[in-house]
C-alpha positions as CSV (number, residue, x, y, z in Angstrom):
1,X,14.7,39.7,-3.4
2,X,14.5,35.6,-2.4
3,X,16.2,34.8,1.1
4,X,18.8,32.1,0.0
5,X,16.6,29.7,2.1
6,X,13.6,29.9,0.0
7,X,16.0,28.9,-3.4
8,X,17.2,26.4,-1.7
9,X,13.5,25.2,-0.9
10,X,12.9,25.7,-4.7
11,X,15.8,23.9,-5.9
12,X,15.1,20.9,-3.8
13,X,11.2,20.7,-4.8
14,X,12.4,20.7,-8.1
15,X,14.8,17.7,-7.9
16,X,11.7,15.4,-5.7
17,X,9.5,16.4,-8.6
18,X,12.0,15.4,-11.1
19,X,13.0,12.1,-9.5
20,X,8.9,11.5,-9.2
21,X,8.1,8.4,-10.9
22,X,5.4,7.9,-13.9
23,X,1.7,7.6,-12.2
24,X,1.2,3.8,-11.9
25,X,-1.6,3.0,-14.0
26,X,-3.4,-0.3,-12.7
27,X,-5.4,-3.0,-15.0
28,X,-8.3,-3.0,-12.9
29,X,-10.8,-5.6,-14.5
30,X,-13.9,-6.6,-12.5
31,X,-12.9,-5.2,-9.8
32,X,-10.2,-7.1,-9.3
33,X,-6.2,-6.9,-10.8
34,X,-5.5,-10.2,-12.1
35,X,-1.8,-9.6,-13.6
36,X,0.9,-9.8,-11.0
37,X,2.3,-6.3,-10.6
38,X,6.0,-8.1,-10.7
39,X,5.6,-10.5,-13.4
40,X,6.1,-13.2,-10.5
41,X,4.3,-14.6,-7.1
42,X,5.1,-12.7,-3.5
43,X,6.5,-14.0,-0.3
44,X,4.0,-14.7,2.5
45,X,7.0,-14.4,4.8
46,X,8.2,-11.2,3.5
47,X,4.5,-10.5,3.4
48,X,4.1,-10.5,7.1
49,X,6.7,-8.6,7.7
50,X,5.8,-5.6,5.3
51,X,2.0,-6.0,7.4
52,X,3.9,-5.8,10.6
53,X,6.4,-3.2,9.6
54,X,4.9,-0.3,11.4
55,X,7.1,2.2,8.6
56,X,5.4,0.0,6.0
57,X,2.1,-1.6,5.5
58,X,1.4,-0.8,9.1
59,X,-1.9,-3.3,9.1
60,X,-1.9,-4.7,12.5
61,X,-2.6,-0.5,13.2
62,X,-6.1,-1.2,11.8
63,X,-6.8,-4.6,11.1
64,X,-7.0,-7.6,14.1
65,X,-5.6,-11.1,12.8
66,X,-6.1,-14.5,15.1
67,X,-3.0,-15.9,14.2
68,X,-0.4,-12.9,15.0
69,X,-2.2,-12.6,18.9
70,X,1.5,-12.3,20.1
71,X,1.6,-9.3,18.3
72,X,1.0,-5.8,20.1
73,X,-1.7,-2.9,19.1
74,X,-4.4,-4.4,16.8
75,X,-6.5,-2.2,15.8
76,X,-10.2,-2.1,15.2
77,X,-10.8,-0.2,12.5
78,X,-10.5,-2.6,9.8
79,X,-12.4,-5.4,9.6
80,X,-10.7,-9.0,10.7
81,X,-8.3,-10.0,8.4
82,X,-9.2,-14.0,9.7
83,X,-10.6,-15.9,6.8
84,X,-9.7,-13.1,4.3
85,X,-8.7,-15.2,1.8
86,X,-11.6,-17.2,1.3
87,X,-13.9,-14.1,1.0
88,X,-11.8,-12.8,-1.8
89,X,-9.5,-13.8,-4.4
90,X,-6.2,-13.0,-4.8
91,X,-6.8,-11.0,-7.4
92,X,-9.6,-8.5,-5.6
93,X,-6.8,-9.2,-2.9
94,X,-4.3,-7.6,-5.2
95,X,-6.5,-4.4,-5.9
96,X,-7.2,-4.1,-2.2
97,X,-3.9,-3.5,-1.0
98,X,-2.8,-1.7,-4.2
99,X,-6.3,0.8,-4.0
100,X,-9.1,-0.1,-2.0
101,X,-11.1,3.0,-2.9
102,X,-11.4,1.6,-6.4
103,X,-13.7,-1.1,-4.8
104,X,-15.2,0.8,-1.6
105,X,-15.2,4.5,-1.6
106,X,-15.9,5.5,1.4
107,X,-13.0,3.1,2.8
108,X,-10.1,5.1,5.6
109,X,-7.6,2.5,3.7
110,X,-4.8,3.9,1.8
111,X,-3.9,3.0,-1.2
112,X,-0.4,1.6,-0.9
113,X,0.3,1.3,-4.5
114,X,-1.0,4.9,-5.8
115,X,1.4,8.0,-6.8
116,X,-0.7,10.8,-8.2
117,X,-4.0,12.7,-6.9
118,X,-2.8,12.1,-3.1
119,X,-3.1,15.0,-0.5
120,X,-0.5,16.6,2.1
121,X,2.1,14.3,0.5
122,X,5.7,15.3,2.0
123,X,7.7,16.8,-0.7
124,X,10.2,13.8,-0.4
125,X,7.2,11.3,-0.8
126,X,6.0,13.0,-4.2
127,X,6.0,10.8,-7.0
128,X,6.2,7.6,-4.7
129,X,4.1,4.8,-3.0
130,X,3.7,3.6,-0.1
131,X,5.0,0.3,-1.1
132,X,6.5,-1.1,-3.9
133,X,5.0,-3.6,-6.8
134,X,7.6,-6.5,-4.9
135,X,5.9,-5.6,-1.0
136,X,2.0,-5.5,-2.6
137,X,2.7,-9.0,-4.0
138,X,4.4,-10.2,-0.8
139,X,1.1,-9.1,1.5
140,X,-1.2,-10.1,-1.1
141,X,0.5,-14.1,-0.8
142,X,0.7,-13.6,3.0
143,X,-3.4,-12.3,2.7
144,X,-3.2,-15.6,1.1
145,X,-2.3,-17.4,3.8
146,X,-5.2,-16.3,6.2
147,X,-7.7,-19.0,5.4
């Protein structure tokens, strides 16, 4: 016989799964995802604060940037995020945030805009990314501004 607990488990694993949304399926060309994933430019200021958001992007955890020094806890793991924008465009910009692996596969970086074939996802997570098509465009035009 089930406890009560465990259909109560069931029932809600069943409603994440249901409310899971379709994979998001990027159009990756040349390694690089030219088409805006909103139909319309981000918001460097927005941007920043999805990098900063330590609940969101979470960057500064990994990546070191000149220009936010009166920030606390840069991290080292990443590479510099100085001068990002003129090593790549915005669209390879785009596909970084969105899926790095798709360009280097041995990267730690998640992929913030990636739903399916993810591991030790919380049940309440399933389905979902990281951030949405609005915040990858936002980081992506404040990437932008770090010339």
């Amino acid at each position: 016989m089930r406890s009560p607990l465990a259909a109560v488990l069931g029932c809600l694993l069943l409603a994440v799964s249901a409310q899971a949304e379709e994979p998001i399926k990027l159009d990756v060309v040349d390694g690089a995802l030219s088409k805006s994933l909103t139909g319309t430019p981000g918001s460097a200021d927005a941007g920043q604060k999805v990098f900063l958001n330590r609940t969101l992007g979470n960057c500064l955890a990994c990546h070191q940037v000149s220009s936010l020094k009166s920030e606390e806890f840069h991290g080292e793991v990443g590479p510099s995020l100085d001068g990002v924008a003129g090593r790549y465009s915005e669209a390879q910009l785009r596909l970084i945030v969105a899926n790095p692996k798709l360009i280097f596969a041995d990267t730690v970086m998640p992929a913030f805009f990636r739903n399916e074939g993810l591991n030790r996802v919380r049940p309440e997570f399933v389905g979902k990314s990281i951030l949405t098509a609005a915040q990858v465009e936002d980081v992506v035009a404040f990437l932008e501004t770090l010339k």
